[in-house]
C-alpha positions as a printed Julia matrix, in Angstrom:
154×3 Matrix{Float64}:
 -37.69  65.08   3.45
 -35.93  63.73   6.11
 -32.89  65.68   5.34
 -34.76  69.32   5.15
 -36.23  68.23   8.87
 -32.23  67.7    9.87
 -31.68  71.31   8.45
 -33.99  72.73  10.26
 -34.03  72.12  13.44
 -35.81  68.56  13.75
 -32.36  65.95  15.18
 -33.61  66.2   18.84
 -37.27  65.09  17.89
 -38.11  61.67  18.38
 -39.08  60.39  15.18
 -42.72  58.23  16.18
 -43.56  61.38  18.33
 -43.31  63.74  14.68
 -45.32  61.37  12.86
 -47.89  60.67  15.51
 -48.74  64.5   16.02
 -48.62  65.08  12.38
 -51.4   63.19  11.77
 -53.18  64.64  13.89
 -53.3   68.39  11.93
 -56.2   69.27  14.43
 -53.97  68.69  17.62
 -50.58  70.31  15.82
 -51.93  73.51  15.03
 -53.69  74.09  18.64
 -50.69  73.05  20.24
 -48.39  74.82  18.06
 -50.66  77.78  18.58
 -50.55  77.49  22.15
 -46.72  77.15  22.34
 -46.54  80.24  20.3
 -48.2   82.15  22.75
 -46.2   80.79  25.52
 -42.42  81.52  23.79
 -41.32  84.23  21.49
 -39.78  81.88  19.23
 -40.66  81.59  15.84
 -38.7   78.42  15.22
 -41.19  75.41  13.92
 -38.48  73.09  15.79
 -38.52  74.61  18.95
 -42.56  75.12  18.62
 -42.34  71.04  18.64
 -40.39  70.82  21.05
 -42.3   72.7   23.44
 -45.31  70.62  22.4
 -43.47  67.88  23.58
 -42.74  69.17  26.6
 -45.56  67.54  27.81
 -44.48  64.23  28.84
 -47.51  62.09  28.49
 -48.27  64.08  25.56
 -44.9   63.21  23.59
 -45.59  59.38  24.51
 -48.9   59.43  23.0
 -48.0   61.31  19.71
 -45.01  58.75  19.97
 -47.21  55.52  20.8
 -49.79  56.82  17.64
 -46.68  57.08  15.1
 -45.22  53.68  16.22
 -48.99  52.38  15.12
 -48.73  54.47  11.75
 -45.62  53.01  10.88
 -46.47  50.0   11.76
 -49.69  50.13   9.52
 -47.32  51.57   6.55
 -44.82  48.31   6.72
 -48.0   45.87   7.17
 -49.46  47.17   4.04
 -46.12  46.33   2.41
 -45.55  43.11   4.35
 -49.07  42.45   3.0
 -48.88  43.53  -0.94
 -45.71  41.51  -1.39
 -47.18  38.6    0.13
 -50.44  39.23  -2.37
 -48.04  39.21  -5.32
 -46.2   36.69  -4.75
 -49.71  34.28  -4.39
 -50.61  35.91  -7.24
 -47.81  35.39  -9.38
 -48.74  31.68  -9.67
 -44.63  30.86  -8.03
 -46.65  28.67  -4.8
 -47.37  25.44  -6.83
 -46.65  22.23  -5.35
 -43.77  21.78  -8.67
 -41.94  25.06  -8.03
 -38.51  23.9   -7.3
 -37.76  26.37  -4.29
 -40.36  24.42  -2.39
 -37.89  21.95  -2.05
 -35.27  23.76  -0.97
 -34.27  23.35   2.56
 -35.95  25.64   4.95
 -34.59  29.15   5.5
 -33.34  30.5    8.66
 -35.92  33.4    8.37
 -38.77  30.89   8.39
 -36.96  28.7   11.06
 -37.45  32.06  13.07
 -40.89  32.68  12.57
 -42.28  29.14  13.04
 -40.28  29.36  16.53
 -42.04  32.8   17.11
 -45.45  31.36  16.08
 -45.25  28.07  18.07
 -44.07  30.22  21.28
 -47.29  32.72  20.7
 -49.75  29.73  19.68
 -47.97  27.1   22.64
 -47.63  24.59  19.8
 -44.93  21.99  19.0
 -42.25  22.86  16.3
 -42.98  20.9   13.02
 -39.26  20.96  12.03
 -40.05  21.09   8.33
 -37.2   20.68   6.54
 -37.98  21.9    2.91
 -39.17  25.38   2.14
 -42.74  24.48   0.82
 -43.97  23.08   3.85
 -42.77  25.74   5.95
 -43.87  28.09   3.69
 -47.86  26.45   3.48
 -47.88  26.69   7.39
 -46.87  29.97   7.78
 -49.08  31.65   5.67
 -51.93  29.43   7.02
 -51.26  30.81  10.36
 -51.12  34.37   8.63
 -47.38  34.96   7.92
 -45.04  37.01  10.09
 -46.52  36.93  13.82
 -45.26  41.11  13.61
 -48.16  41.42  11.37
 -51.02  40.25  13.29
 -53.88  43.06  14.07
 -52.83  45.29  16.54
 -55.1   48.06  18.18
 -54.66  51.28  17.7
 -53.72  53.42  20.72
 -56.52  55.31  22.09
 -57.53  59.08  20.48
 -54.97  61.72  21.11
 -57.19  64.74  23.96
 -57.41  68.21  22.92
 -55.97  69.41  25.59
């Protein structure tokens, strides 16, 4: 899909502001209307573009498809985090548990401990780190976030 945007007209848009306005049909076709009256172009791209003109308008499209994507990679975060609970592979005898602690959870137990002002634990094996992460609800980037406020119709 991305590639037909690219053909079309669509480099010079800013990606989050695209996806932010497109889900919002209501707001893209009276805007798209109204920059159609304004320009005799009949190019969608351009049409965008001149939606965007709007400064403040552009940021909150932009700000509302930064929260969309953000949703779409938290469901994903989420699901694979599901699965793998699921799968039964968390039980004190699985042998990764005692595998030394990752870099990528050394990482997140420093982001966590920074957010929640709490001491490191310095686990050293991969169980451990892994039961107090997911107590504290995984990857810190995934904690609720509110949405931005509704996108005006005007």
């Amino acid at each position: 899909m991305g590639g037909l945007l690219l053909t079309i007209g669509f480099e010079n848009i800013d990606y989050y502001a695209l996806y932010g306005l497109m889900a919002h049909p209501d707001h893209l076709l009276k805007w798209a209307i109204e920059a159609r009256q304004r320009s005799a172009s009949q190019d969608l791209a351009r049409l965008i573009e001149q939606i965007f003109d709007d400064d403040r308008r552009a940021e909150r499209c932009a700000e509302w498809g930064r929260y969309l994507s953000w949703i779409r990679v938290r469901t994903l975060y989420e699901a694979e985090v599901t699965s793998f609970i699921a799968s039964g592979k968390t039980g004190e005898k699985q042998l990764w548990r005692r595998d030394p602690v990752s870099s990528k959870q050394l990482y997140l137990i420093a982001q966590i401990c920074r957010l929640e002002g709490v001491a490191n634990p310095n686990f050293a094996k991969k169980g451990n780190a892994f039961d107090w992460l997911y107590a504290r609800g995984g990857n810190p980037r995934y904690l609720n976030r509110p949405a931005p406020l509704p996108l005006e119709l005007s």
